[in-house]
N, C-alpha and C positions, 0 to 999 in steps of 0.2 A: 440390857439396854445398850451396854458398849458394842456387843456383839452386832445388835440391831443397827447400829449406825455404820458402821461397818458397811454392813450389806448394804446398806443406800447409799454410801460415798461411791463401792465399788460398782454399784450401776448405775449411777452417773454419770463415773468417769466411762465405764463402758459407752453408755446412750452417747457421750459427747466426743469419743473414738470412733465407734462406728460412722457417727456424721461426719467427721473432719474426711476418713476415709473415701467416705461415699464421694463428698465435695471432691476429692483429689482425684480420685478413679474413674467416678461418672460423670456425664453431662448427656442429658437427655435421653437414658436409656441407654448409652451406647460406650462401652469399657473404651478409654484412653491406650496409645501406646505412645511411648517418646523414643523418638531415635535418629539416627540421623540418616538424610534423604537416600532413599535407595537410586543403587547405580546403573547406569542405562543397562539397559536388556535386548531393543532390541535391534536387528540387523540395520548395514546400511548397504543400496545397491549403489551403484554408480555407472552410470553408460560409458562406454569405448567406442572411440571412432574405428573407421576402418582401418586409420595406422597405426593402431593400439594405442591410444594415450587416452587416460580417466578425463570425462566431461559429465558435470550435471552430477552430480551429487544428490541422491534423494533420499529424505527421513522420511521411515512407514508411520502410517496410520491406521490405529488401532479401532476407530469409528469409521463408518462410511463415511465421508465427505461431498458436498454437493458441487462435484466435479466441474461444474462448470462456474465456478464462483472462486475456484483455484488458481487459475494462470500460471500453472509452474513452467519451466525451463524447455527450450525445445527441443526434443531431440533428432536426429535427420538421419534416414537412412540415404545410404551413397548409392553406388551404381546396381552393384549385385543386391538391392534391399533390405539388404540384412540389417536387423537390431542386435545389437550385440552389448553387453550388458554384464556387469559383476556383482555378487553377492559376497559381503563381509558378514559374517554368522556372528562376530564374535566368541565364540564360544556356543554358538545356541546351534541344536539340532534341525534342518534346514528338512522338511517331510514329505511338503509341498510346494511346486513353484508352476503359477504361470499364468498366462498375458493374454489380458483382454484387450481388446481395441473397440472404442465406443466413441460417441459422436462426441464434438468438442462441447455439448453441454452433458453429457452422462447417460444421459438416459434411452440411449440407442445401443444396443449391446450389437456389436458388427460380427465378431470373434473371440472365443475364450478356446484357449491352444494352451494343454498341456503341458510342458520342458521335463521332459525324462531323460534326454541324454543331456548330459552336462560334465565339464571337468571340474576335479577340485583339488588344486594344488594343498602343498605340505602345508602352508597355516591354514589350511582349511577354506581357504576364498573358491567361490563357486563362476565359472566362467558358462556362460550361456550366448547361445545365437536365437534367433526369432524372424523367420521369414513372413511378414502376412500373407492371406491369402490373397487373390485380387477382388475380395468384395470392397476394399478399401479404393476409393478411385484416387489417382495421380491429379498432386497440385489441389490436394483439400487436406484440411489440417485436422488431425483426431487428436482423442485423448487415450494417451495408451497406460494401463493399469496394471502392473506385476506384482503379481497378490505371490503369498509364501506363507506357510504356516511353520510355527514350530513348538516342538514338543510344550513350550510354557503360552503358548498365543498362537490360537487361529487366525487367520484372513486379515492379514499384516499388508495394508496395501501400498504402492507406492505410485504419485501419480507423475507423468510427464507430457508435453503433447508432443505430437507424432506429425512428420512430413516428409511426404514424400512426390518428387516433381517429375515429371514425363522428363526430361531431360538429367536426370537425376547422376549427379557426381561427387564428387569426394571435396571439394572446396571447403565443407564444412572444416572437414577435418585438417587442413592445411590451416584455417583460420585457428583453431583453437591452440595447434602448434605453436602459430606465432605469435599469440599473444602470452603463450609461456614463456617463449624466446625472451620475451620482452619484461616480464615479469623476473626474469634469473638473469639476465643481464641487468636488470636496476641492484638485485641484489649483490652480485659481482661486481659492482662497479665499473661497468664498461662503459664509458663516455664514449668510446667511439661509434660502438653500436649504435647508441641511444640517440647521438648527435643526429644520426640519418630520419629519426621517426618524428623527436620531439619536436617544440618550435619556442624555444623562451625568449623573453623577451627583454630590450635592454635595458635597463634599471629596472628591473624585478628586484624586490631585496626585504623578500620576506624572506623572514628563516621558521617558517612552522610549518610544523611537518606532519599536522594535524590535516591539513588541506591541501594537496600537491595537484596542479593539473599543466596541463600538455607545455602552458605559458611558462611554468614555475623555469626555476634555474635548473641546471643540470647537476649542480651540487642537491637540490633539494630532491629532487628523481633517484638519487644515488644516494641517499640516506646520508650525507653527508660523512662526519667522520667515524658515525655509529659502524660498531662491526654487528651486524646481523643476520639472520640463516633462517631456513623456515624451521619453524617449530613442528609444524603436519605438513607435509607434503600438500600443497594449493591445488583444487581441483576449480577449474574455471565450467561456467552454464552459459548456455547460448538465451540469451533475453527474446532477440529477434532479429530475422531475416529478410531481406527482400532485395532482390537483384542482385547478388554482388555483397550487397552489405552486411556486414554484422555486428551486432551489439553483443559483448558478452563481456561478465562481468565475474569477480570473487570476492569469499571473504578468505582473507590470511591470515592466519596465524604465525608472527616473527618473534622472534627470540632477539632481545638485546646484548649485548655481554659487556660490561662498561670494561674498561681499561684497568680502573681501580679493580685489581684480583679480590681486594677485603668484598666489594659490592657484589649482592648475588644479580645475577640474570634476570631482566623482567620481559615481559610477554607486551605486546601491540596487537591489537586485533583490528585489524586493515579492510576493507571494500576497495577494491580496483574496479574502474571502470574503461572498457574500451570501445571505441566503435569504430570501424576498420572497414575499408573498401580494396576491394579486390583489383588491380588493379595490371597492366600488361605486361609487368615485370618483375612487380612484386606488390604485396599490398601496403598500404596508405593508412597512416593512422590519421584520423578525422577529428577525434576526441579523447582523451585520457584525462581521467582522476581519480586521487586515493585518498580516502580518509583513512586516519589513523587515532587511536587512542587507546594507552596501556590502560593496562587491566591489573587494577589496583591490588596489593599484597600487604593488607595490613601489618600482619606479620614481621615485614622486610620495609615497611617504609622506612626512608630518612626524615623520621622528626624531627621537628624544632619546638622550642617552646612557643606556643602562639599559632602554630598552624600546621596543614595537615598538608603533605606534599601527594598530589594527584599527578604530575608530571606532563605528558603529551597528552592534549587532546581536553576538551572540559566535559562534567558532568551534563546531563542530558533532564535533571533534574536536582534543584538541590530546593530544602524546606527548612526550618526550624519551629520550633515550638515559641507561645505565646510569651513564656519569657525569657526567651532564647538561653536557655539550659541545655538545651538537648538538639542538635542535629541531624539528618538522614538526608543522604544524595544518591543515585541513581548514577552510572558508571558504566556503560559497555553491558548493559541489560544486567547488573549487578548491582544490588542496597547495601549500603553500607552506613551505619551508626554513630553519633559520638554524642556522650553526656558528661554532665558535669561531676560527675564522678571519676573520670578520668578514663573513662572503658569504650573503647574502641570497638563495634561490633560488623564482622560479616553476616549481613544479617539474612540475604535469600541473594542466591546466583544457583545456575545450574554446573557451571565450570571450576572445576578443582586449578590452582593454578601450580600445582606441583607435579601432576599426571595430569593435563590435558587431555580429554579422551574427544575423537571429532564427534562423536553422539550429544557430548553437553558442549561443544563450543557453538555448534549449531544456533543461529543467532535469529530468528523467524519470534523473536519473542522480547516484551518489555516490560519496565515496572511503572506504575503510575502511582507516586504518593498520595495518599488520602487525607493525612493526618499524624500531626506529631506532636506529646504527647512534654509536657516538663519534665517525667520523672524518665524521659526516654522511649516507652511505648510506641510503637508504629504501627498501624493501620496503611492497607496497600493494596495494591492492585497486580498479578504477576496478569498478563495477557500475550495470549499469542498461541504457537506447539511447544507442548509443554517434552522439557528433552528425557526426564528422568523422572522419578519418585510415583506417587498414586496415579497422576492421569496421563505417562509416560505414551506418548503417539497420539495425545489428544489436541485437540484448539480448544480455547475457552480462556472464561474469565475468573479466575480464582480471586475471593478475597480474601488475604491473611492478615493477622493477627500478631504483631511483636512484644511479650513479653519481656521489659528490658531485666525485671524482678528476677523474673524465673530464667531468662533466657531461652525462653522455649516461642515455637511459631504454630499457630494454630489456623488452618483450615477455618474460614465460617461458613463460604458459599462458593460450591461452581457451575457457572452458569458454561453449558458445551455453545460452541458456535462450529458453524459447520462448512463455513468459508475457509479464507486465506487470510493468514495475520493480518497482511497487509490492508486487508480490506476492514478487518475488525480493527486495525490501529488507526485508519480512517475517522473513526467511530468513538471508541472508547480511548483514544488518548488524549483528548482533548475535551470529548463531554463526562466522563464520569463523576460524581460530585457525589459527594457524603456529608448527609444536614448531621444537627444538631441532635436531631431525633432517633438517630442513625438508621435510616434511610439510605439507599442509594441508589444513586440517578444514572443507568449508564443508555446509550443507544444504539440500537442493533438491529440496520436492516432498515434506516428511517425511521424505526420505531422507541420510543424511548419510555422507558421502563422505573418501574418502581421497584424496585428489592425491600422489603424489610427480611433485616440480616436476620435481629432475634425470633419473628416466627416464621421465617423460613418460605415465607409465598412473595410473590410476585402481583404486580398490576401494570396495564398501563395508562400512561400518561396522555401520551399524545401519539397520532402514528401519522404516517403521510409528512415527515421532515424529512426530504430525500432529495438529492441531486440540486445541491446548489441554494435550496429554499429555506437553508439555516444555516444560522453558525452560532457559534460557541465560545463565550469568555476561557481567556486560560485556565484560569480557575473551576470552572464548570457549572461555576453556580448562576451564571446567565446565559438564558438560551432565548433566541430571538428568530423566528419563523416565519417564512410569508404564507398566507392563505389562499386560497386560487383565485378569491375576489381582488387580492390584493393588497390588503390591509395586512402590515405588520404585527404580530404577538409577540410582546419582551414578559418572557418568565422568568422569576426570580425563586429558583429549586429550593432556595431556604425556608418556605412556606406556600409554595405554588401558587402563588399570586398573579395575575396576567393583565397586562396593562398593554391597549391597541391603538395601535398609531393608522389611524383611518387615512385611503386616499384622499387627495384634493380632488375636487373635480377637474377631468379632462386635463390629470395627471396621473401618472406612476410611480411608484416607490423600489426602490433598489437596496437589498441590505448589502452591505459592506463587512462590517467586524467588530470588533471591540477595542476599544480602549480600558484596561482594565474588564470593570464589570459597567464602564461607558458604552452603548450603544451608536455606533455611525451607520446611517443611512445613510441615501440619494434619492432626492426629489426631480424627476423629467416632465415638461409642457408636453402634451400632444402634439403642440401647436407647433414644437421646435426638431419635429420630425424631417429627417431628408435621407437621402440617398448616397451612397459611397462611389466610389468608382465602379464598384463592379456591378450595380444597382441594388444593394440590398439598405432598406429603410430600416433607420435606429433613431432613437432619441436621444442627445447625449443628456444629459444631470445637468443643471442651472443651479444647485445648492444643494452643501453636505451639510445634513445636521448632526450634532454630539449632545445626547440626553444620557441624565443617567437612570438608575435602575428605578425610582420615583418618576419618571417621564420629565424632570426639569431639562430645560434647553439650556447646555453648557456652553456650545457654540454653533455658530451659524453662517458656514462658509459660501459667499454668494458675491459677485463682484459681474457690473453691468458689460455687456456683451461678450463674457467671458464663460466658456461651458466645459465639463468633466467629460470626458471622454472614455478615459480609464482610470483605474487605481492601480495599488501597489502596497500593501499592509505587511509592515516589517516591526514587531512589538511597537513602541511608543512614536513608530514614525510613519503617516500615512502620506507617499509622493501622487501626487493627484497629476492625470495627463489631460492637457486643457486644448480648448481649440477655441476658435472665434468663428461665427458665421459669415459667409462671404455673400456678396451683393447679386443678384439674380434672379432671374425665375425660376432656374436648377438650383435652389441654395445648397449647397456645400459648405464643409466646414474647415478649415487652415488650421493646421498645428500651429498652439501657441505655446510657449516654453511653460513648461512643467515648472508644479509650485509643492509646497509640502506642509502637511499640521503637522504638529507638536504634541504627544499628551503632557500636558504638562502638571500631573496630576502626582501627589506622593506612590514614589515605588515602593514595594517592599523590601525593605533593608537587610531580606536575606538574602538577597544577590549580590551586596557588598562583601561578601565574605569572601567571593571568588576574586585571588585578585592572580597576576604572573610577572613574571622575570624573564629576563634571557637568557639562554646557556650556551656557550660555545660550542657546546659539543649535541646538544640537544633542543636545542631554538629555543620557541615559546614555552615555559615551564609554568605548568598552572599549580595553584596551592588554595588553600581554605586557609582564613585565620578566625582563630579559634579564642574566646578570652577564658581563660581561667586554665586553658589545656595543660597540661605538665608531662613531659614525657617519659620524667622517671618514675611517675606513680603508673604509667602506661599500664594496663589489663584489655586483654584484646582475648575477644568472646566470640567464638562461631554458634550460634544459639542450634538447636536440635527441635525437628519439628515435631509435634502433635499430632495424631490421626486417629480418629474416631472409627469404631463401626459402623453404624449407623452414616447414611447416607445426607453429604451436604449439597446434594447435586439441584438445581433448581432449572428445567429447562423453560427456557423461554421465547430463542431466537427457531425462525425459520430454517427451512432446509434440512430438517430431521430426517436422518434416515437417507441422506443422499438427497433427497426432494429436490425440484429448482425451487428456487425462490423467486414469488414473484412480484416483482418491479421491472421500472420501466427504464431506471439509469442506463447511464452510460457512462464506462470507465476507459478512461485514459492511462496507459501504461506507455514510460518509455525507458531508457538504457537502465532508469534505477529504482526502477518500479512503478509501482502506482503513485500519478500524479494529481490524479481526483477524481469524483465522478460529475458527472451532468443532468439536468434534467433534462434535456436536449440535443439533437444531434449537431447542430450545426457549430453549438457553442464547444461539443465536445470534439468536432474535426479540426475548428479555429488554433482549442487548446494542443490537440496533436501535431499540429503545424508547426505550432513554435517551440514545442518541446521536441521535435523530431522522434513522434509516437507511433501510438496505433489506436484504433479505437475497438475496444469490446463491448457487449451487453451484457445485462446480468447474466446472461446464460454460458456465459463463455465465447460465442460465435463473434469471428470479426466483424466491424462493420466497416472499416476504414482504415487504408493505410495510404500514405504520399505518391508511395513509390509503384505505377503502373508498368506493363508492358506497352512499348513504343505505339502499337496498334493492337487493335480486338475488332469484332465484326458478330453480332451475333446471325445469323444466316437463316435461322429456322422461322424467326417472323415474319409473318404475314397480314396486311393490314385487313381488317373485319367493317363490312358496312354498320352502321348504324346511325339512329337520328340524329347526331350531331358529333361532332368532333370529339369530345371526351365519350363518349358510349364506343367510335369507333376502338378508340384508343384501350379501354376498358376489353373490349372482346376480344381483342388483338393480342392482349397480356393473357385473357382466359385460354382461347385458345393454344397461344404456345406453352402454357403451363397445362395443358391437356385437363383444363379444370371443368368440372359440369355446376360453376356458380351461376348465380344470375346476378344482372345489373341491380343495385338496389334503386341508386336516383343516379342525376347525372346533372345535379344541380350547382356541385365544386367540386373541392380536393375533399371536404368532410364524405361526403357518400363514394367517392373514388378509393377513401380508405375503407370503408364501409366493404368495398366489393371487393379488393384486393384482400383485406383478413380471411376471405371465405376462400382462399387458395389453402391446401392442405398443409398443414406445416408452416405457415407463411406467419414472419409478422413483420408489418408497413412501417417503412420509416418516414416519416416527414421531415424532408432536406431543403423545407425554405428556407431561407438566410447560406444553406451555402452557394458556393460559385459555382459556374460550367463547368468549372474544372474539375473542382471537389468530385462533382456526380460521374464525372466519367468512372472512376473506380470499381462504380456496380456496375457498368459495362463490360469492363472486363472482366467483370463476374459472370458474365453469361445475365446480366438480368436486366430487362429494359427499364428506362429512365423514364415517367413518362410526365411531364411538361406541359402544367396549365395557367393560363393567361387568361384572366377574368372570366366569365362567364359562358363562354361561348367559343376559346381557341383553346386548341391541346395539340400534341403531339410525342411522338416515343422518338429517344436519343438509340438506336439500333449498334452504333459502332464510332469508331473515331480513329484518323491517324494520324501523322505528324504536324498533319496541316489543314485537315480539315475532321468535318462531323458529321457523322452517317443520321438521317433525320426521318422520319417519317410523318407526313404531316395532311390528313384528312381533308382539311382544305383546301388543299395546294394539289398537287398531279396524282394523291394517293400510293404515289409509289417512294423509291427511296430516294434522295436527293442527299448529294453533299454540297456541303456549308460550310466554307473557310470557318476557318476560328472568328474572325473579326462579323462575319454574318450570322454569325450563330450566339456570338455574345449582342448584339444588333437586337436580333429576334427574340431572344431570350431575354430580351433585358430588366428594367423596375417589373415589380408584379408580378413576379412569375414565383410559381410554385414547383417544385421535386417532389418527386414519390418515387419511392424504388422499396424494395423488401430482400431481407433474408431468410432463410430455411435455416 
């Protein structure tokens, strides 16, 4: 009997070993490994001007990418058109190398050219040249791709765009010199140099060194009394070009050394921005700014009892848990931990901060907290290219898991995206949101998406949120939409609830933003429509409402003869630009001084925690205060990740496979990226005006930039009879596009788009609302303008010079007539419609 019990204790315990095991080893079919994140692998190229100095920095990509939803850096061939270009192997066996040239959306393969001869110096760096052929034409901008294989990874691509100009010279290359000049003389400390470029200004007397621009002091340009050096050698990319100008920017990586020998060294990871004009004796600095903020060394901090010392620059996100036990903040695209236990954790970065390697400093990527947890736990978001471990050369949106028990981090879900961070951080950094259910909400592509993490599928929600017709509480868990009737949808992600704020009659709704998880619209009369100077009709807002996520009306900003013109949303403070309507039968509207709401609604009390000091030697010094924190109990944890076999991959977004993806935005890029997108061109050239931009389409193709040549003329039109003025106009475009379309109607601008879509390759932009000016642009594109007035007048804008406008006008002599500016803004005035297209 004893013997028999025996045998049943012993396989119990066995049954109850095997499961603990099982629990520990498997999860979903698929054997565990714990370790810590593998190190980058693969190559980095870098392009050389013609007087050898490194420009454009590019990390490969291990997925095809949809090229034209990328916007990388420009690179410029000089006189002789050489691309000239370096591969760092790292250590990796380099098999295959070479260069495709394709249209600036991708999907045009121009040239793919072999590199078999090439040098390769003692550390093994590979120097290459690339002449294209001349299928490429002069003064149109490609996308040029240098794919590389090596022995551990095929078809490693790297992308840049490519330009090259009929008058083509080396300026680039002078400009990127100088703004190194400029960059080692701040860290030299050369006041005298610097004196000649910068322009501060007097009683400046900020000392943070987190935000330096052109105005700042010359002590804060010159890092003040810090000694610093570059940690990596600064490779500066050219943003964009045109005339003379240049925008080009970096990120640096600086080395501190404090004074105190006991203090070890810490690291700043910097954005320099410049933008620089060429000028008859030398060039001109226009613009300068640098952010800055160290990169946190748990390890090496100076603790205090009470708080945690962050130093230059603040976190980019900070959270706490529900009874504020447990901490996690976000750092120079770095998480870091603290609970009440006293344990300090690195919890997900790509950058070692002891060997810096430039493959993990690579900065194209961020963290977005989800959730955090009393006993510690984090839930997260990594999004962006990802620099090192499983999907090392990919984009996408990983979601992890923090362990604060185990210390371990676990993979749940990756969703590939197949753009530009920058366009996915457009997206996902401000809508992602994770219920209760655990669910998660992120948006991608206009589209917004249902994740369930536990069984591993996907839905969506809603699609068609694109270009300006949503926005997003900070939190994520309100999202508010306009419909094409015009009625607003406020969704509340915690239970998808949808509550609609219907038009007034022979009125319009405007969304604005949030307050909190508060809702701000704008309400405009039809009736209080008029005309700007340049004749384009708008309506300004007569009343902002603030409702909250139940649709109660919190407040109701409305005040008689008094209208909204613009806003301005800066977290809890919305500055409203007001005007008054003026007496006439042209009513117009007079700027009236600018007013501003309040939310005046409770904050979350874990932003108090961030508070700073002054330092002498180091300005604004930021810190966390911490209650309970101890620093002698301190344990400081780099947790180690988890990775499954079994596949957490869940694709969802557009542009698989390189695809374009298609929508109709428009994105605004200028010296520091992407600025936004638009659902509209005209609202999208306005934005590039004042941000001194450019404007793209989703495909990649320019459609707008400020800066023209003095004169253009296109020469090859020819006006075409037809039964009215827009059919002439119409056949006139057909013909010089050598097109075999037909008219469809010829009854507005709807069926004038109508004919021009049927141009091969063609797709129509409607440029009502911009100016005369605006449109000249696509003249110098070689593409007529063509210009309709109610129902019955049209005509094509052919050319323009200094002082006047090349016109073509059906009605009028049928041939080409120039038009001062002041007769052509005359003619062209209220009413009038733009259509132009690109290829």
């Amino acid at each position: 009997m004893r013997r028999t019990l025996i045998r049943i204790a012993y396989a119990v315990g066995l049954f109850i070993l095997t499961i603990l095991l099982l629990e520990i080893f498997q999860d979903k079919g698929g054997s565990q490994v714990t370790a810590v994140m593998a190190e980058p692998k693969l190559p980095v190229v870098t392009m050389r001007t013609s007087s050898g100095d490194l420009y454009n920095e590019l990390h490969g990509y291990t997925q095809l990418q949809n090229a034209g939803a990328m916007h990388p850096p420009l690179s410029i061939a000089g006189e002789d058109r050489k691309i000239r270009f370096q591969v760092d192997p790292y250590g990796q066996h380099v098999t295959v190398l070479h260069v495709q040239v394709r249209s600036t959306t991708g999907s045009r393969l121009i040239e793919d050219t072999e590199i078999r001869s090439y040098k390769t110096d003692k550390n093994g760096k590979i120097s290459a040249e690339f002449v294209p052929k001349d299928l490429a034409q002069e003064n149109t901008e490609y996308m040029l791709v240098i794919m590389l294989s090596t022995r551990e990874q095929e078809d490693i691509r790297y992308y840049t765009r490519y330009w090259y100009g009929d008058e083509g010279d080396d300026t680039y290359a002078e400009a990127v010199a100088f703004v190194g000049r400029l960059h080692e003389r701040a860290v030299s400390k050369d006041e005298q140099f610097l004196r000649t470029y910068m322009e501060p200004e007097d009683g400046t007397a900020s000392q943070d060194y987190a935000d330096v621009d052109i105005n700042s002091s010359l002590s804060l340009d010159m890092w003040g009394s810090m000694a610093v050096s570059d940690a990596i050698p600064p490779v500066f990319e050219i943003a964009e070009t045109s005339d003379g100008t240049y925008s080009i920017r970096g990120s640096i990586l600086l080395r501190v050394t404090p004074e105190d020998a006991d203090q070890k060294p810490f690291l700043l990871h910097c954005h320099e921005y410049y933008r620089i004009n060429e000028g008859t004796d030398r060039y001109h600095l226009l613009e300068f700014r640098r952010t800055a903020v160290q990169v946190p060394d748990p390890q090496n901090m100076d603790l205090q009892k009470g708080r945690i010392e962050l130093g230059i620059g603040v976190p980019s996100q900070v959270a706490q848990s529900a009874e504020k036990k447990a901490l996690a903040y976000v750092m120079d695209g770095r998480l870091y931990g603290n609970d009440s236990e006293n344990t300090i954790s690195y919890i997900y970065g790509f950058m070692d901060t002891d060997n810096p390697d430039l493959r993990s400093v690579f900065d194209e990527h961020d963290i977005r907290i989800l959730k955090v947890e009393d006993n510690g736990d984090v839930e997260f978001l990594v999004y962006g290219y990802m620099n090192r471990g499983t999907h090392e050369g990919r984009v996408g949106v990983s979601d992890m898991y923090y362990s604060n028990r185990y210390h371990t981090i676990e993979e749940q879900a990756f969703i590939p995206y197949y753009g530009s961070y920058e366009r996915l951080k457009a997206e996902v950094g401000s809508s992602a949101y994770l219920s209760k259910n655990n669910r998660l909400y992120i948006m991608l592509s206009g589209t917004l998406y249902e994740i369930n993490i536990a069984g591993h599928s996907t839905s969506v929600v809603e699609d068609g949120m694109q270009g300006g017709r949503s926005v997003t509480s900070d939190g994520g868990q309100m999202i508010a939409y306009q419909k094409t009737d015009g009625d607003i949808v406020l969704m509340d992600l915690s239970d998808l609830e949808r509550r609609t704020i219907k038009t007034p009659s022979g009125s319009s709704l405007s969304l604005i933003g949030f307050f909190g998880n508060d809702l701000i619209y704008g309400i405009s009369r039809d009736s209080d429509a008029a005309k700007d100077v340049t004749g384009i009709t708008y309506a300004p807002m007569y009343c902002v409402k603030i409702v909250d996520p139940q649709m109660n009306e919190l407040e109701s900003y409305q005040q008689d003869g008094i209208y909204i013109t613009g806003y301005q949303l800066s977290g809890s403070l919305l500055t409203i630009h007001r005007a008054r309507k003026t007496s006439g039968a042209d009513a117009l509207y007079e700027t009236a001084e600018d007013d501003q709401i309040v939310d005046t609604a409770k904050k979350d009390e874990s932003l108090t925690i961030l508070a700073s000091e002054n330092s002498s030697v180091y300005g604004i010094w930021h810190y966390l205060t911490v209650s309970g924190f101890d620093p002698e109990k301190l344990r400081y944890v780099q947790p180690k990740e988890t990775t499954y076999q079994d596949s957490r991959e869940i694709t969802v977004a557009d542009g698989k496979n390189g695809k374009e993806v298609q929508d109709s935005r428009c994105y605004v890029y200028n010296l520091y990226g992407l600025v936004k997108d638009y659902a509209n061109v005209s609202d999208a050239i306005d934005a590039a005006k004042e941000a001194k931009g450019v404007v793209v389409d989703s495909k990649g193709r320019d459609i707008w930039k400020e800066k023209i040549p003095d004169r253009a003329e296109i020469g090859t039109v020819t006006l075409q009879q037809g039964d009215n003025p827009l059919e002439s106009c119409l056949l006139s475009i057909l013909s010089y596009e050598k097109s075999g379309a037909s008219i469809v109607k010829t009854d507005g601008a709807a069926d004038a788009i109508a004919t021009l879509e049927q141009i091969n390759g063609a797709d129509v932009l409607d440029l009502t609302g911009c100016s005369l000016e605006d449109v000249l642009y696509f003249t110098a594109k070689n593409t007529p303008v063509l210009v309709i007035r109610g129902s019955d007048e049209a005509a094509l804008i052919t050319g323009y010079g200094p002082s006047n406008i090349a016109v073509m006008d059906p009605s009028g002599s049928g041939k080409r007539e120039l038009l001062t500016r002041a007769q052509a803004a005359k003619k062209f005035g209220s009413g009038t419609s733009y259509l132009a297209y690109i290829r």
